[in-house]
C-alpha positions in Angstrom: -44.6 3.0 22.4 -42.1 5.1 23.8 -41.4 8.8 22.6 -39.4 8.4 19.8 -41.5 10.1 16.9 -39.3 12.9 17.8 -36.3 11.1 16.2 -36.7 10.7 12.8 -34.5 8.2 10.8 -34.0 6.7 7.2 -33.2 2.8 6.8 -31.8 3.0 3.0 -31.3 -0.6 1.6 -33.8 -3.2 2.8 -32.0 -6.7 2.8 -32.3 -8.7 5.9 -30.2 -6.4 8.1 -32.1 -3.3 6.7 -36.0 -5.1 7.3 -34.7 -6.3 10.6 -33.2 -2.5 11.7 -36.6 -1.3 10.3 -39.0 -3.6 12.4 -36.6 -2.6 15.6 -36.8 1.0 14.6 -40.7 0.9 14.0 -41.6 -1.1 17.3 -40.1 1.6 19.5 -42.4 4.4 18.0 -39.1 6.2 15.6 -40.8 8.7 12.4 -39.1 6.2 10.0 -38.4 6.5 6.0 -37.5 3.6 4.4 -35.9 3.3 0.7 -34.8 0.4 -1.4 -34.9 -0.3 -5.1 -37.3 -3.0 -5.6 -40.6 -2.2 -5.4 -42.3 -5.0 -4.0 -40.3 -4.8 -0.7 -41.0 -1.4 -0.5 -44.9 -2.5 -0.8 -44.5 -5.8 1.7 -42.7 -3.5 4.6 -44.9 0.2 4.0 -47.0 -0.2 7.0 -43.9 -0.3 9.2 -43.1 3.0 8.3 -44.0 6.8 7.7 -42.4 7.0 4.7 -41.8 4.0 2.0 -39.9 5.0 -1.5 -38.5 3.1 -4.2 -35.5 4.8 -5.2 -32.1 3.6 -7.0 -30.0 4.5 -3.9 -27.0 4.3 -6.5 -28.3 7.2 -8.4 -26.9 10.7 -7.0 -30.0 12.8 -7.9 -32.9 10.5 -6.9 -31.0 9.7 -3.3 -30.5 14.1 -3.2 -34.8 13.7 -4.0 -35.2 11.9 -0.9 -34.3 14.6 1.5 -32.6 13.1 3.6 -31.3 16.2 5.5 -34.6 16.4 7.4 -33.4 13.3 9.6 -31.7 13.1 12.6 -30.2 9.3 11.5 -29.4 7.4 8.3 -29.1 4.3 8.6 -27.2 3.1 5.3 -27.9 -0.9 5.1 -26.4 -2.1 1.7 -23.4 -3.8 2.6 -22.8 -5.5 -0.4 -23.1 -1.9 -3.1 -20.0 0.1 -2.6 -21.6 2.3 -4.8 -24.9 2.8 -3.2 -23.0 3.0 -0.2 -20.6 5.6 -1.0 -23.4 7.2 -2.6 -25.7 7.4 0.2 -23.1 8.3 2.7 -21.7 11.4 0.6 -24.9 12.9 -0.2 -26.9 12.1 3.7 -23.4 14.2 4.7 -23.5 16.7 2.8 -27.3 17.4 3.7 -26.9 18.2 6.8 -27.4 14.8 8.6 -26.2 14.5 12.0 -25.7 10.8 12.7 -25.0 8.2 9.3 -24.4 4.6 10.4 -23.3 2.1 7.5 -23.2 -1.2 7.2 -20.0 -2.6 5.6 -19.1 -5.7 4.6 -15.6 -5.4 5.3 -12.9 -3.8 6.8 -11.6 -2.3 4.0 -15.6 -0.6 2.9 -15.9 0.4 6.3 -12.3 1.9 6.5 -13.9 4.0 2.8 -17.3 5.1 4.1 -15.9 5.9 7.4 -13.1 8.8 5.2 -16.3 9.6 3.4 -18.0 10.9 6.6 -19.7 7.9 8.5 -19.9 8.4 11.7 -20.3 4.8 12.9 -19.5 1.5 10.8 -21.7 -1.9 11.8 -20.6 -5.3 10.7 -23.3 -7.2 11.5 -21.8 -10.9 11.0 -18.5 -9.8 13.1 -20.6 -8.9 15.8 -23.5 -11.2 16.0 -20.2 -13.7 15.9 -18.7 -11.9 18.8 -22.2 -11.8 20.7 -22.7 -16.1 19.5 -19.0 -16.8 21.2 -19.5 -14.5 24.3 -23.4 -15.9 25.4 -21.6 -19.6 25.1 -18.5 -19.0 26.6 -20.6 -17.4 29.8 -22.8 -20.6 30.3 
């Protein structure tokens, strides 16, 4: 492992994007929160991380609980809650965090989380599709 305990990041929202980023983020040594909702995905992915907590990321005081100011990244992985989203952005901003990357489903989420103070939008499909046509059309 490299030394990357220094960075500390939170991976809120653990669909398949949010377990994948999580495994990534684990296997190159980062001090790693993760949060979602559902408790038994919290309990199946804990021993990738620092920090697991079950928290209803669409509830303004328990995401303020989570402290998320201490990190140096959120990574905000629900692409299908505008809410949560919304939610998670405003509140990782307004603590202080320097670096919030969402997840957006769309053009038009990404275009509102990015006016609500994201500092980088992913679109996961659009580029995975982007990577899929490029790596063929090279062959």
């Amino acid at each position: 492992m490299s030394d990357n305990k220094t960075l500390s990041m939170a991976v809120l929202g653990l669909g398949r994007y949010g377990k994948y980023v999580s495994r990534e983020l684990f296997e190159n040594g980062v001090d790693l929160m993760i949060v979602d909702n559902d408790e038994e995905v919290i309990n199946q992915m804990s021993e990738i991380a620092d920090m697991a907590v079950v928290c209803d990321l669409a509830d303004p005081e328990a995401v303020e609980k989570l402290g998320l100011g201490s990190m140096n990244v959120v990574i905000v992985a629900m692409g299908s809650s505008l809410e949560a989203s919304i939610m998670c952005t405003t509140i990782a901003k307004e603590q202080g965090v320097h670096k919030v990357i969402v997840k957006a489903s769309s053009e038009r989420m990404g275009k509102i989380l990015k006016k609500l103070g994201a500092d980088e939008i992913i679109y996961p499909e659009k580029t995975m599709a982007h990577l899929t046509v490029t790596h063929i059309l090279n062959k």
